[in-house]
N, C-alpha and C positions, 0 to 999 in steps of 0.2 A: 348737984344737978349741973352747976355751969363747970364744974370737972368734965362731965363727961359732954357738954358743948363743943369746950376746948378739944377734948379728946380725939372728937368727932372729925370736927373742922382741921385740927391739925393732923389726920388720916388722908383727908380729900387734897390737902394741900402737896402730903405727900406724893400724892398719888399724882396728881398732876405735874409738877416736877419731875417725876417717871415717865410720863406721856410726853413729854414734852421733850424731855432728855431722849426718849427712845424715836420718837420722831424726827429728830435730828440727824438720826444715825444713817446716815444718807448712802443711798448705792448707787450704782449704774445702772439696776435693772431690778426688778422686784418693785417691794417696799420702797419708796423717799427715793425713787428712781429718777431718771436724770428728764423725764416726763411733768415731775412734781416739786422740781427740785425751787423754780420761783414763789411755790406755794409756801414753801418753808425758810427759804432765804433769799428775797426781794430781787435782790442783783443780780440775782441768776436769770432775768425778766428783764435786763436792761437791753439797752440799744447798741452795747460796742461790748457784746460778746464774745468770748475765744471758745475753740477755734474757729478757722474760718475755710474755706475754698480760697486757694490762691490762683483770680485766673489773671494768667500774663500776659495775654488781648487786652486787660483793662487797667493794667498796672501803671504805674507814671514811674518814667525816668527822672532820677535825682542825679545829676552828677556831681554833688556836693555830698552825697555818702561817701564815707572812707572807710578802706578797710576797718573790720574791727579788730580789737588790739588786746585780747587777752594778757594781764598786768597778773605775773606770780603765780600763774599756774603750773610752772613746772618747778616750784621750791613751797614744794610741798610738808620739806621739815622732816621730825624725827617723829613725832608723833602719831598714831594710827588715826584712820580714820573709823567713822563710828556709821555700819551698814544697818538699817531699822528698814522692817516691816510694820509699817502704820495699819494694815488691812486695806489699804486702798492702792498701793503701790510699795515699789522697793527704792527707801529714801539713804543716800547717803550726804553726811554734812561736808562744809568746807570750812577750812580756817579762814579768818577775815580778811587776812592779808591777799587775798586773793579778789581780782575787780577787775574792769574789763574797762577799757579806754575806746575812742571812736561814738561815741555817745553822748548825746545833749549836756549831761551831766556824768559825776565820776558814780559809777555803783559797785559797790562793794558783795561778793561771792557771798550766799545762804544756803544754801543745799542741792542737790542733783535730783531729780528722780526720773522713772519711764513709766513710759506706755504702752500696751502690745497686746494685740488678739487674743486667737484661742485656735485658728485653726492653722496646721502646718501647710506650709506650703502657697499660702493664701496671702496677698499682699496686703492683709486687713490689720489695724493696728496701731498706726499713727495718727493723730488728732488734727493735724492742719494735713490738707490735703493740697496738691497743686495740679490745675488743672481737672480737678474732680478725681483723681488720681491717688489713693494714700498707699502708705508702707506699711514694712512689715510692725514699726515699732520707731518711737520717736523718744529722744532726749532731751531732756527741759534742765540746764544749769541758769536758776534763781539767783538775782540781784537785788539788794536796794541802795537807795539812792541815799549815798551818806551826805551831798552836800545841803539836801531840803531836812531831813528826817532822824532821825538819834536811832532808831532802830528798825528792825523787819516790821513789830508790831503795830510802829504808830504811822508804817510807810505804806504797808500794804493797802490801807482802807483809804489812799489819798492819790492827789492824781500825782502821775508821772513818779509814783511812788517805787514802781519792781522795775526791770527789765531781765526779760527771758531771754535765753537763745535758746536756739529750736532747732535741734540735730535728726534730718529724717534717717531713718535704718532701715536698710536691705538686707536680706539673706542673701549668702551666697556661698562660696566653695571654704576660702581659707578663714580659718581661724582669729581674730581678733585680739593681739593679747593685751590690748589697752581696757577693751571691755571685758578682759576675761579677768581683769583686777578686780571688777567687780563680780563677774557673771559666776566665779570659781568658788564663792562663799555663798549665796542662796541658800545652800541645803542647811546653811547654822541659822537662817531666819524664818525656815517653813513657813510658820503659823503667826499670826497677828500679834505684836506685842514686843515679837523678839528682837534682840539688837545683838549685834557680833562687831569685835573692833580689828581691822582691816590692815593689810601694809598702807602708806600712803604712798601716793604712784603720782606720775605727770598727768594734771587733766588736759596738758597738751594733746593728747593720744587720743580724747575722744569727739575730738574735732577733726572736721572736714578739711583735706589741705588749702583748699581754695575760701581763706575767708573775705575776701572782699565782693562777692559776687551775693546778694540776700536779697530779701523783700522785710518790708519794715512796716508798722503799722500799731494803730494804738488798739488796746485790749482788754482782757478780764483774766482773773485768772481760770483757767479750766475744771476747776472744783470749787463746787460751793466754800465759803460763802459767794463765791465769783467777782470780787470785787472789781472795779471797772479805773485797776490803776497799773495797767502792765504794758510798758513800751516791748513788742514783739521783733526778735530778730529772728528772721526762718533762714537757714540757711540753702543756697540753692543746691550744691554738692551732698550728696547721698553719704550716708557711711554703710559700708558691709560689715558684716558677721556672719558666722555660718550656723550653719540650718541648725547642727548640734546644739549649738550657742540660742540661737530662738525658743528651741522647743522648750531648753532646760529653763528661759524666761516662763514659757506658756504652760509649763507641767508644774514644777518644784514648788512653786507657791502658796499658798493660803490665805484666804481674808480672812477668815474664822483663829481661834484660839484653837491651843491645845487641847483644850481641857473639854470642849467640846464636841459632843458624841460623834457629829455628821461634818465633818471637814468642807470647806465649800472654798473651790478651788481658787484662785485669784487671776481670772481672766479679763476681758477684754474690756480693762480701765481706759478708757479711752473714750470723751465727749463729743456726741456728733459736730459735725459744720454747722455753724450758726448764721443768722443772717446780715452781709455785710453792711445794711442799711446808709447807704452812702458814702463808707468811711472809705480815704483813698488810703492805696494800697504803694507803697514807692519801693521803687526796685534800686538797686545799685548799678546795675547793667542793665543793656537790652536786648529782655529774652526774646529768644527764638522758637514762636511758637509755633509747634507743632504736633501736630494731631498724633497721638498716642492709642493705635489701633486696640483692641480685644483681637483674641485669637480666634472668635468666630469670625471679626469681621478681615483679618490676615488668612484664613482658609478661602473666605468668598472671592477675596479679590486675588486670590494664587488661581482656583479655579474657574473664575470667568477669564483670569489675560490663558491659561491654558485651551482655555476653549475658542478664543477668538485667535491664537495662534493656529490653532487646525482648522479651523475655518478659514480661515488667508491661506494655508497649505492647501485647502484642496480646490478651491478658487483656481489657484494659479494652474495647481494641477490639469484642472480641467481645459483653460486657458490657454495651452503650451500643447496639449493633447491637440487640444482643437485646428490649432496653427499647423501641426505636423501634418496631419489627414487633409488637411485642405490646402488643393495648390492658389498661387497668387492668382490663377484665370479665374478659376471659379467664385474666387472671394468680390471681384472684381469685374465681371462680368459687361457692365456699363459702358466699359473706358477701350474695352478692347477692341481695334479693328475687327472685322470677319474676316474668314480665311478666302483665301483666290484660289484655283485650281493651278497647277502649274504647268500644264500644257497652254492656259489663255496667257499665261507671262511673256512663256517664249515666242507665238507667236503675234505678241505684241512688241516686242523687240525687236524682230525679222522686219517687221512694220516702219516703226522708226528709223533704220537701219538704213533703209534702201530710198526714207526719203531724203535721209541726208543727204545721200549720194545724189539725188536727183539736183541739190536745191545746191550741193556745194560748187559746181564747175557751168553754169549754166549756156554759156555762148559755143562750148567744143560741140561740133559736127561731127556725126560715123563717116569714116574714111570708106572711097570708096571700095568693091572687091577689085583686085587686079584680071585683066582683059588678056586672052592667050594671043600670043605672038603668031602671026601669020608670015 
């Protein structure tokens, strides 16, 4: 009888171990979605969550930011690197020697991964946004902090423990072949699970030229468990890729295994903006903000200055018409003398004329007529 107590209770035991394991199995959307996600790992509910909205109206100038200093990323060695699909993203690692300088402390290189939509053509994709504004896809090269910490595992769950940089991505025309070290092996990781091992290449290449120009700021990381220990650097320069190079992100992938019947594609890994709750935001520069139209609101304002151009056109038009067809007398009518007849001119003149004559010699006498000679 207490066999099958045991029995019993070590079934339920199982079971919940499974429920709990499967609960875990955290997505973006669905099931343990990123809606539910502090219900099953606490910190994903905290106060200085990533990402965030970076607005640059409220940013603080630091002029003691210095460039960052990327340390051994382009001796990358003989070794390959090692390209995995987790089911949540496409992760590749780093050798340690690789760490990045310009930063409170020294932290040494962990892994690369991205992030990217689902729709082509669509600038939906990247996890920090600026100015409410996101990309098509954004690059996270993971740090920890070797001078507090002994490893990634005992760094992560501690403060000032990671630091991120934060690479936004654009599509655009040319090709990319620094990301195409990685973007060109995808099809060997379809499906969840797999791992393919890589040339190793300059992570020079997937950095933006301009690094001294970022916004910095304290964080979480953007996947559960979300711990609340990652110094943020967003870089303000963009990197391009092209459209090709996107889609094969947004198509080729898999969350799901192989082995499973219904493939589910691995799209838009990407955590909404969180809220900044008072954390300040420091910039390295100062931006210049500027309003960043939509294309409906670039139609409206091409077609109201076009309509207020033809309305000042025919204004004048009318204007200049009107001046033509009307002479100065008429416009003026007020100011102008009347007309005199000109027979009362002349003899008005005759007039004056003959007084002069009167009034200019006044004492000469008419001489008298001559008397005939007798």
């Amino acid at each position: 009888m207490d066999l099958v107590w045991i029995t019993v209770a070590f079934f339920f035991f199982c079971k919940c171990l499974e429920c709990l394991g499967t609960a875990k199995e955290w997505t973006y959307a669905g099931a343990v979605g990123q809606t539910e996600w502090a219900e099953f790992f606490p910190d994903c509910g905290g106060s200085s969550q990533s990402p965030i909205n970076v607005d640059t109206s409220q940013t603080l100038y630091d002029p003691m930011l210095i460039p960052v200093q990327p340390l051994g990323y382009n001796h990358y060695g003989n070794r390959p690197f090692t390209l995995y699909n987790n089911g949540h993203t496409v992760q590749m690692t780093l050798p340690h020697w690789m760490s990045v300088a310009g930063l409170p402390w020294h932290y040494s290189a962990v892994q690369l991964h991205l992030h990217w939509g689902s729709e082509v053509g669509v600038a939906t994709g990247s996890e920090h946004t600026i100015n409410g504004h996101s990309t098509a896809a954004e690059l996270h090269i993971v740090h920890y902090n070797t001078e507090i910490y002994a490893n990634m595992s005992e760094a992560k769950t501690q403060e000032n423990g990671l630091a991120v940089l934060a690479i936004l991505i654009e599509a655009g025309e040319e090709i990319n072949q620094g990301y195409g070290s990685i973007l060109n092996y995808l099809g060997h990781i379809r499906y969840a699970g797999q791992k393919v091992a890589i040339p190793a290449f300059d992570i020079n290449l997937l950095l933006p030229d301009n690094l001294s120009q970022y916004f910095r700021y304290n964080g979480s990381l953007t996947t559960p468990p979300c711990h609340q220990s990652v110094l943020w650097t967003i870089f303000n320069e963009r990197v391009k890729i092209s459209h090709s190079q996107l889609m094969k992100i947004q198509t080729v992938l898999y969350s799901s295994k192989e082995e499973e019947a219904e493939p589910m594609a691995l799209q838009d890994n990407y955590r909404t903006t969180q809220p900044l709750n008072r954390r300040t935001v420091l910039s390295s520069f100062i931006p210049v903000s500027v309003k960043i139209y939509t294309a409906g609101e670039i139609a409206a304002i091409v077609i109201g200055s076009l309509c207020g151009c033809i309305g000042l056109a025919v204004i004048i038009c009318f204007i200049v018409k009107t001046i033509r067809l009307t002479s100065s007398w008429d416009v003026l009518p007020s100011i102008r003398p009347a007309p005199q007849p000109r027979s009362q001119d002349m003899a008005k003149e005759r007039k004056e004329d003959m007084a002069l004559k009167m009034t200019s010699n006044p004492q000469k006498t008419e001489e008298p007529a001559p008397q005939p000679e007798t």
